[in-house]
C-alpha positions in Angstrom: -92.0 -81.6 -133.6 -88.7 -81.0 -131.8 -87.9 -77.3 -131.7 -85.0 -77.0 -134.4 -81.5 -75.6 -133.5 -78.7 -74.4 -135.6 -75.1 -73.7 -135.3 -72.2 -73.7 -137.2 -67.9 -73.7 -136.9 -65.2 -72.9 -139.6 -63.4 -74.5 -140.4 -59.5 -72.5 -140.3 -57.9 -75.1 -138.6 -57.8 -78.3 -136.3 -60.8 -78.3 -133.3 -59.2 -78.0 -130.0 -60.3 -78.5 -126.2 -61.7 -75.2 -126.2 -63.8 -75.4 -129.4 -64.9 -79.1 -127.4 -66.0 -77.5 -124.0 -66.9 -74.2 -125.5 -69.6 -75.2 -128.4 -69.4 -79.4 -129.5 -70.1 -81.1 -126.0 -72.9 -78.8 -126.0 -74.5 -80.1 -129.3 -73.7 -83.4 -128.1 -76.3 -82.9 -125.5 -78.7 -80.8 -128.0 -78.8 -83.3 -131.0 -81.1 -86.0 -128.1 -84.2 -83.7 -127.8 -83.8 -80.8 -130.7 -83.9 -81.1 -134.3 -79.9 -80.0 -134.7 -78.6 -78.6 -137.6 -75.0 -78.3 -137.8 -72.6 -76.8 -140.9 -69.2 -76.4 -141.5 -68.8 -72.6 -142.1 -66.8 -72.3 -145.0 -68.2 -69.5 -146.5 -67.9 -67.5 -143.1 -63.7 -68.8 -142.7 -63.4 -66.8 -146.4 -64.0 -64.0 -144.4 -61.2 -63.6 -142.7 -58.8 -66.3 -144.8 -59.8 -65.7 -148.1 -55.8 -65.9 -149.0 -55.7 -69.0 -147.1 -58.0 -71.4 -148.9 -55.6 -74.3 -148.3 -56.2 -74.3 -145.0 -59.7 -74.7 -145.3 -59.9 -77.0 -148.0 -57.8 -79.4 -145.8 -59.9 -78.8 -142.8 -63.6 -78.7 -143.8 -63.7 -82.8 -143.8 -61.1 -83.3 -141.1 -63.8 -81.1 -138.4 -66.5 -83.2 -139.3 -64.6 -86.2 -138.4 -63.8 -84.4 -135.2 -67.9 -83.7 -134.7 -68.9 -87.3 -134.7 -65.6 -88.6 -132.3 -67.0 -86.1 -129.9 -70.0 -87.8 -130.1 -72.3 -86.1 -132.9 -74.7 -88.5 -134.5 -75.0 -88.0 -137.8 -78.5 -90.2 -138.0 -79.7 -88.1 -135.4 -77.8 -84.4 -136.4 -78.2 -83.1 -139.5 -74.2 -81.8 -141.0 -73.6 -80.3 -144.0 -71.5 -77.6 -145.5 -72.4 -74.2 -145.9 -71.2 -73.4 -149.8 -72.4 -76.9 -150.9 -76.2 -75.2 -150.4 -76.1 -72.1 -152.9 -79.9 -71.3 -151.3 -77.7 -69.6 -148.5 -76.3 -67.0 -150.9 -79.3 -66.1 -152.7 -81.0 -65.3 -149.2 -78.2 -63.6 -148.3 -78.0 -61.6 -151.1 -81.9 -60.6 -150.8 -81.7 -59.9 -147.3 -79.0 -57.7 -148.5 -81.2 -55.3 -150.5 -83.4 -53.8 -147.3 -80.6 -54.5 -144.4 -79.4 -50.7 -143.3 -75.5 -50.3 -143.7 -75.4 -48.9 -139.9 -77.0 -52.5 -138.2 -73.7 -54.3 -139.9 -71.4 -51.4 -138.7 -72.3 -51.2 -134.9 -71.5 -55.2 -134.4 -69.7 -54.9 -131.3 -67.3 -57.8 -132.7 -66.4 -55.8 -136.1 -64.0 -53.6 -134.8 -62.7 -55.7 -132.1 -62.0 -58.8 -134.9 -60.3 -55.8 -136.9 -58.3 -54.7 -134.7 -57.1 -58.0 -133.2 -56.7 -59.1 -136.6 -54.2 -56.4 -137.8 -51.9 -58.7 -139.8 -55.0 -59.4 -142.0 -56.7 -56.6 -144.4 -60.7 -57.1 -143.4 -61.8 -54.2 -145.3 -63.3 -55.8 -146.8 -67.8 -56.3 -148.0 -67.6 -60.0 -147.3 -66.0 -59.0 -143.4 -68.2 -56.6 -142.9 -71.8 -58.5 -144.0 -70.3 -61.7 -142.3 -73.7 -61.2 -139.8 -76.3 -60.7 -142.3 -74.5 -64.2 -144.4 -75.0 -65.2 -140.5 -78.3 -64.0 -140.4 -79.2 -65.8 -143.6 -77.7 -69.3 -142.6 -80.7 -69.2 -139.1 -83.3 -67.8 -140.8 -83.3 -70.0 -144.1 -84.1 -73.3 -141.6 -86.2 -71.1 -139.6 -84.4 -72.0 -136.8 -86.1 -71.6 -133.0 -83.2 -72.1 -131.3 -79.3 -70.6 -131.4 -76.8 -72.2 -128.9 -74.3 -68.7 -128.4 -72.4 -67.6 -125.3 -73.1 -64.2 -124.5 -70.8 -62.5 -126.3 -72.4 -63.6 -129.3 -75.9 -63.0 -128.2 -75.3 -60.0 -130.7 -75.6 -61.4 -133.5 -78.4 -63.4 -132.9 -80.8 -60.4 -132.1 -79.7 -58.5 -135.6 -81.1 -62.1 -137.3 -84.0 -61.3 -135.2 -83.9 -57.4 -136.4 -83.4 -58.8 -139.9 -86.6 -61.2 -139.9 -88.7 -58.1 -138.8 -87.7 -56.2 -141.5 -88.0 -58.5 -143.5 -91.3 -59.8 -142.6 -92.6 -56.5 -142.7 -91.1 -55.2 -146.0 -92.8 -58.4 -147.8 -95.2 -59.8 -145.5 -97.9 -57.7 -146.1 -99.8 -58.2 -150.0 -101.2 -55.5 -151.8 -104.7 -56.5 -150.2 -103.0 -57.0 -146.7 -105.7 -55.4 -144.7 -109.0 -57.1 -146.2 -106.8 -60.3 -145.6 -106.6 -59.4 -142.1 -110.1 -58.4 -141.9 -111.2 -61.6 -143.3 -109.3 -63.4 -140.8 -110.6 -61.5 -138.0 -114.5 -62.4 -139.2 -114.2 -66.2 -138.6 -113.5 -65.4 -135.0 -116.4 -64.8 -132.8 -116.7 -61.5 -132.4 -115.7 -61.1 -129.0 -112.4 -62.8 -129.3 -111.9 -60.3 -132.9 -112.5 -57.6 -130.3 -110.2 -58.9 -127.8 -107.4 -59.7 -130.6 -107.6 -55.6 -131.7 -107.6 -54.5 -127.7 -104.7 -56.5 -127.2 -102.8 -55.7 -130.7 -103.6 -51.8 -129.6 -101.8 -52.6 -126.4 -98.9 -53.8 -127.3 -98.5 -51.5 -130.1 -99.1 -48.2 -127.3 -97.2 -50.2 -124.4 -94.9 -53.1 -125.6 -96.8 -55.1 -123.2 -95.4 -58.1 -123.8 -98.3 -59.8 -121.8 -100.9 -58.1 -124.0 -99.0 -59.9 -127.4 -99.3 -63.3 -125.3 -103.1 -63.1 -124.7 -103.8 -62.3 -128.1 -101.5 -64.7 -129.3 -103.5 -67.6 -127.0 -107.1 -66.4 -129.0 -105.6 -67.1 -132.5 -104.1 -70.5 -131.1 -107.0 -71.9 -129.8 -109.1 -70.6 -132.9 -106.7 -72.4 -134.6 -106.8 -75.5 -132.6 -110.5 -75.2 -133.2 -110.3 -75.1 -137.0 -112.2 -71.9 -137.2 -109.4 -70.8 -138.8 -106.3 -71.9 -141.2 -102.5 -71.6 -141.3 -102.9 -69.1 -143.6 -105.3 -66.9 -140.9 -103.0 -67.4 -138.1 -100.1 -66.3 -139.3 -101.7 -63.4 -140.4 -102.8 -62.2 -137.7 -100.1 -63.3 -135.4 -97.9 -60.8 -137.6 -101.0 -58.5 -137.0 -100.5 -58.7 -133.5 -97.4 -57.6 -133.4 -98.0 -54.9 -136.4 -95.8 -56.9 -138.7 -96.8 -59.1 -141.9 -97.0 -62.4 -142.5 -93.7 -64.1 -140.6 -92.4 -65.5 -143.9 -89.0 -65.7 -141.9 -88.9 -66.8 -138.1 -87.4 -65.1 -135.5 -84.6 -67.0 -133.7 -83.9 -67.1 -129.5 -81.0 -66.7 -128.2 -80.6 -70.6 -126.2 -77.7 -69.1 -123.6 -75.4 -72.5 -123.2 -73.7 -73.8 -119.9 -69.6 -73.8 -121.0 -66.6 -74.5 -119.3 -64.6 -71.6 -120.3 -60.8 -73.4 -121.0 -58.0 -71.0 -121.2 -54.8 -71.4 -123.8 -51.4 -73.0 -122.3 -50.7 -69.4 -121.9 -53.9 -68.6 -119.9 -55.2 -66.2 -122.3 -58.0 -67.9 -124.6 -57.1 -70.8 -126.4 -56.7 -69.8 -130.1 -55.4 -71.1 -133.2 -53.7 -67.9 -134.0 -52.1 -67.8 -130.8 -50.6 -71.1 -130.7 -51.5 -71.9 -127.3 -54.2 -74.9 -128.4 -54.3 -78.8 -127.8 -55.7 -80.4 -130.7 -59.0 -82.7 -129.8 -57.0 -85.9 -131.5 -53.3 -85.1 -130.4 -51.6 -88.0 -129.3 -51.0 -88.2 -125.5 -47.2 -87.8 -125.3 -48.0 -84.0 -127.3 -50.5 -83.2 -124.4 -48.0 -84.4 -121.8 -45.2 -82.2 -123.5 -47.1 -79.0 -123.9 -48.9 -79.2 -120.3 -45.5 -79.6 -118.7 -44.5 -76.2 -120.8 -47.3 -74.0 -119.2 -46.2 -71.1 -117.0 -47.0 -71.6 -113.9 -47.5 -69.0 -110.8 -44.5 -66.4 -111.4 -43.8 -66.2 -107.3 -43.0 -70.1 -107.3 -39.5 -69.4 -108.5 -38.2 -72.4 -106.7 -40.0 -75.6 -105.6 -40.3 -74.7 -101.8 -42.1 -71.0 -103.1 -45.8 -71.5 -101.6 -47.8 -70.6 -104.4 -51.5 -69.1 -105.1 -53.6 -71.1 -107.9 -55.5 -68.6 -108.6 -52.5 -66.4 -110.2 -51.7 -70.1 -112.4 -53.0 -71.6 -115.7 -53.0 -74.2 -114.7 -55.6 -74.1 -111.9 -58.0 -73.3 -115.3 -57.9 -76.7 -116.5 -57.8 -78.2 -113.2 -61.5 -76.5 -112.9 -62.5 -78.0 -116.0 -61.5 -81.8 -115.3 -60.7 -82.6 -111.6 -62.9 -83.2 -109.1 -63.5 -81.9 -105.7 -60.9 -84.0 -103.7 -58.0 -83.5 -106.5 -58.9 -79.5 -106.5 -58.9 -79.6 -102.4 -55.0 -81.5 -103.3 -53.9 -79.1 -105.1 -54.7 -75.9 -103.3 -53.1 -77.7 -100.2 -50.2 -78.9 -102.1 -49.6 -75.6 -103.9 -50.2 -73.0 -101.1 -48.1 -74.6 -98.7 -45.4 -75.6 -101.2 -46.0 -79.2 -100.8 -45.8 -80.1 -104.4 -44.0 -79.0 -107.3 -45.7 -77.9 -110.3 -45.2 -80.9 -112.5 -47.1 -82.7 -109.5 -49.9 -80.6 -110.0 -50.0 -80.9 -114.1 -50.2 -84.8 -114.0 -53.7 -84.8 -113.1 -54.5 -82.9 -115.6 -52.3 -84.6 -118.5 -54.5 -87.9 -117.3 -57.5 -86.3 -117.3 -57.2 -84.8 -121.1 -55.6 -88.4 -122.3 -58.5 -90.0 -120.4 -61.1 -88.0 -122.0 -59.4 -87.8 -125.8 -59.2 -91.6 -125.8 -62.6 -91.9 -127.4 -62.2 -89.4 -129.6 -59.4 -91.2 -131.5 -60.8 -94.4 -131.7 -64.5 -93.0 -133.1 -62.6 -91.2 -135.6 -59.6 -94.0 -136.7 -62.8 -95.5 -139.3 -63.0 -92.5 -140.8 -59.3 -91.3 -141.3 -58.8 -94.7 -142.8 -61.5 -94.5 -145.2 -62.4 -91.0 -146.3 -65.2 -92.1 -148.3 -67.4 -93.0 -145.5 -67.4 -89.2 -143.9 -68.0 -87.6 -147.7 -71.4 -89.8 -147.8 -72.0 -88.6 -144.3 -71.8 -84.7 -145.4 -73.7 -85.6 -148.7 -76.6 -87.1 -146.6 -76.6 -84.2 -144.3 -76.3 -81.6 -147.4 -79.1 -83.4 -148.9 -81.5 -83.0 -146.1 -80.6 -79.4 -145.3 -81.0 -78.7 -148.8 -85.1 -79.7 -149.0 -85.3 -77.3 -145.6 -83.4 -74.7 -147.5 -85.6 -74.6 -150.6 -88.9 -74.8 -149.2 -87.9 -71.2 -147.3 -86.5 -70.0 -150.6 -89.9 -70.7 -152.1 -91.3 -68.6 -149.7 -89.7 -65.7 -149.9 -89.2 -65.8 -153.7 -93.4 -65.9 -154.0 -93.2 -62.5 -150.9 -91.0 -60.6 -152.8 -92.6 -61.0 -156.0 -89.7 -63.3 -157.8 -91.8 -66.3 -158.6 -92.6 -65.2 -161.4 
């Protein structure tokens, strides 16, 4: 089985170049050797626009379309929406009950969203549990894989935290340790010894080494049929003094980006008005590439210049090659061209690569229907994942009765 990968986007708007080089043209390359799952975050865009649910409802089908122009397939991908799959607030609303307060409050993102979100009110329970609903949307696909950028590595270890708790809380039945006795007796006795030394290792040291050399005696008891499943999960969880793992913990999968600034250099945003739409048409691209700011010193068009000080240099790092960048550092420092020489590049670059995009989405926009069975297919699939987990941790916490 391919290792499975999940990620998500909300949808408050129209995709731009930055949500293109920053996230999608990543999954493009995941979706050929992972099993991708990919959802339109609706739930998670109520956080922070729940007065603004036109804007969602007009986007949630609209970013899809944008997803498979950029070359998601949806054979291949599995896409569905987040509220369509009610399993995702049932575990949310379980992990709730054992999640302490203080994990939620120390995000390093929840008081920098507040405060660069003044004009919104976000005190508010759904802002503040937006991780743990996070949390829930990995965990119920038991995910091995998130796609982040660093500064979202954060919220991918407190889905890690939460599965521990979690695992531990209800991953350990009334008769947990003659289970785990049980399982240790159908091992030969030496490797039952060598599962306990190493188990009291890690639990003294961390030794991360010790967990691994345990973990390779259950898999090859396993792989022997000496044991089942049901054995080597629990003592895998005993390894690491947890329960069963009901829920599995997620890693981080850090993701090569090319970081593309807003027409105003700072980061391209929605909010900020600084964005090119994926699918705008090429004589908007030319228009609002020719607006950027340029290097402040070039007042006048024989001012040598230094790129580095320019927006404009950003994009050129993201779409022109060596002999076009060499051009334009000539051109600029020595005041050889003028700044609307050094933006045509990059207005032909964007066209160039955009071009695609609108023709792999014109079958859609023409007939709607086409991308709803799309999303139902996807929902579909996700939804037999969703409730097989949801079976699972109904029977560990005692609600399958």
């Amino acid at each position: 089985m391919r290792p499975r990968v999940l990620s998500g986007m909300r949808p408050t708007g129209a995709l731009h170049l930055g949500h293109y080089h920053g996230a999608l043209k990543n999954w493009v390359k995941l979706q050929h050797d992972h099993d991708c799952f990919f959802f339109v975050a609706d739930w998670h865009a109520l956080t922070t626009h729940y007065e603004d649910r036109e804007v969602i409802e007009k986007t949630v089908y609209d970013m899809v379309i944008d997803w498979i122009a950029a070359g998601l397939d949806p054979e291949t991908a599995t896409i569905f929406i987040q509220s369509r799959l009610p399993e995702h607030a049932e575990l949310f609303t379980l992990l709730a009950m054992g999640t302490p307060l203080a994990w939620l409050e120390r995000m390093p993102t929840y008081k920098d969203q507040i405060e660069k979100l003044k004009d919104k009110d976000l005190a508010t329970y759904g802002f503040l549990g937006y991780p743990l609903l996070q949390a829930a949307d990995i965990l119920i696909y038991r995910a091995a894989y998130v796609p982040v950028g660093e500064d979202q590595a954060p919220h991918v270890e407190i889905t890690r935290e939460v599965a521990r708790r979690f695992n531990h809380l209800y991953g350990r039945a009334a008769n947990h340790d003659e289970q785990i006795a049980a399982s240790l007796a159908k091992l030969s006795k030496d490797d039952a010894r060598y599962v306990i030394k190493q188990r009291k290792a890690y639990g003294q040291d961390g030794s991360l080494e010790a967990l691994s050399r345990g973990e390779a005696v259950v898999k090859r008891a396993r792989e022997a049929d000496l044991i089942d499943n049901n054995d080597t999960e629990l003592l895998l969880g005993h390894l690491k003094g947890s329960g069963k793992s009901v829920l599995t913990e997620p890693s981080v999968l850090l993701t090569e980006t090319s970081k593309l600034p807003g027409l105003d250099g700072d980061k391209m945003s929605k909010s900020r008005g600084n964005t090119i739409a994926m699918r705008d048409e090429p004589a908007a691209v030319a228009q609002k590439i020719k607006r950027m700011p340029t290097d402040p010193q070039r007042v006048r068009r024989n001012d040598a210049g230094d790129p580095t000080r320019c927006p404009v240099w950003q994009f050129h790092q993201v779409y022109s090659d060596a002999a076009t960048k060499d051009w334009v550092v000539q051109g600029c420092t020595t005041a050889g061209i003028g700044c609307l020489d050094c933006k045509q590049p990059v207005i032909d670059a964007i066209v160039r690569e955009q071009q695609p995009w609108r023709e792999r989405a014109e079958p859609y926009l023409s007939n709607p229907k086409e991308i709803h069975r799309i999303v139902e297919m996807g929902t579909e699939r996700a939804r037999k994942v969703a409730r097989e987990t949801m079976k699972d941790v109904r029977e560990a916490m005692g609600l399958n009765y």
